[in-house]
C-alpha positions in Angstrom: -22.6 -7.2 -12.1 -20.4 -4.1 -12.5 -17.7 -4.4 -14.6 -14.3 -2.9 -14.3 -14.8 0.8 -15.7 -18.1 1.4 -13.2 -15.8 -0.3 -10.3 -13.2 2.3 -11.3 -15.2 5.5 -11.7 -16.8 4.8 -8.3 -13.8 3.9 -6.4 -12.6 7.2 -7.9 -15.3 9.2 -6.7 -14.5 7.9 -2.9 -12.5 10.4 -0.6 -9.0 9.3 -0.6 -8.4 7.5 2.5 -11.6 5.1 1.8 -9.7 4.6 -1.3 -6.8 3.6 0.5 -8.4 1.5 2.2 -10.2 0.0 -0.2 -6.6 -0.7 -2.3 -5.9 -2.3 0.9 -8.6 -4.8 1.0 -8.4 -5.7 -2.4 -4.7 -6.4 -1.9 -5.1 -8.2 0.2 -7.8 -11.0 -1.8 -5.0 -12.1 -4.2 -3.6 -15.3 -3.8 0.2 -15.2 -2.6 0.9 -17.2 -6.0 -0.6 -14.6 -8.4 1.8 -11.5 -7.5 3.8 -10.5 -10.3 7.7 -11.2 -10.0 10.1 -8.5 -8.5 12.6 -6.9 -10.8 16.2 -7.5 -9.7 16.7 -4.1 -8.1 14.1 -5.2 -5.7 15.6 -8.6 -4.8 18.7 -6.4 -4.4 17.5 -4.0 -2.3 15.0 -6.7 0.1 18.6 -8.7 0.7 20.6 -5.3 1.9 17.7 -4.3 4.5 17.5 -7.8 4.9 21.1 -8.0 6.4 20.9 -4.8 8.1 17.8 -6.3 9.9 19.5 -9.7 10.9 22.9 -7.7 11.9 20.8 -5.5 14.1 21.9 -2.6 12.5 18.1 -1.5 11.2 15.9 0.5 13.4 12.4 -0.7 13.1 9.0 0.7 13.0 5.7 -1.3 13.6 3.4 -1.4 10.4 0.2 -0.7 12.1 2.8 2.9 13.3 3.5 3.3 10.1 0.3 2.7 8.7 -1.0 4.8 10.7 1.2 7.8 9.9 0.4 7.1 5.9 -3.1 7.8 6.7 -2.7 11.1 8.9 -0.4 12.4 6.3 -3.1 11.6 3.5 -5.5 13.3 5.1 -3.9 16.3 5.8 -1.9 16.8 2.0 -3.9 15.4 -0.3 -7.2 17.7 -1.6 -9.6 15.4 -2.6 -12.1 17.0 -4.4 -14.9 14.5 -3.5 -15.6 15.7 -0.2 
């Protein structure tokens, strides 16, 4: 079985949106109760958008809109040198 530093210099050596998307999918294996606290900024800062959201005050963007975005603006700044 690999172990973390072969996982790592693989993952490396894939072009950065596979790498993204790979972040993604691991992200997305951990257990709701395992992420790490948020700092008190954070809590802050989720409670102000939270009450510019519920006052209707917020404009909105769909995730998979601004996922999508993220991904066309990674692949056209970032050189990745893998390619």
């Amino acid at each position: 079985m690999p172990n973390y530093e072969t996982l790592l210099a693989d993952a490396t050596r894939l072009p950065v949106a596979e790498r993204i998307h790979l972040i993604d999918a691991i992200w997305n294996t951990l257990p709701a109760d395992s992420l790490p606290p948020l700092s008190d900024e954070w809590i802050a800062e989720i409670q102000r958008r939270s009450a510019e959201y519920d006052s209707g005050s917020a404009e909105t963007v769909p995730w998979e809109q601004v996922k999508a975005e993220a991904m066309r603006r990674v692949e056209r700044t970032v050189p990745d040198a893998s390619r």
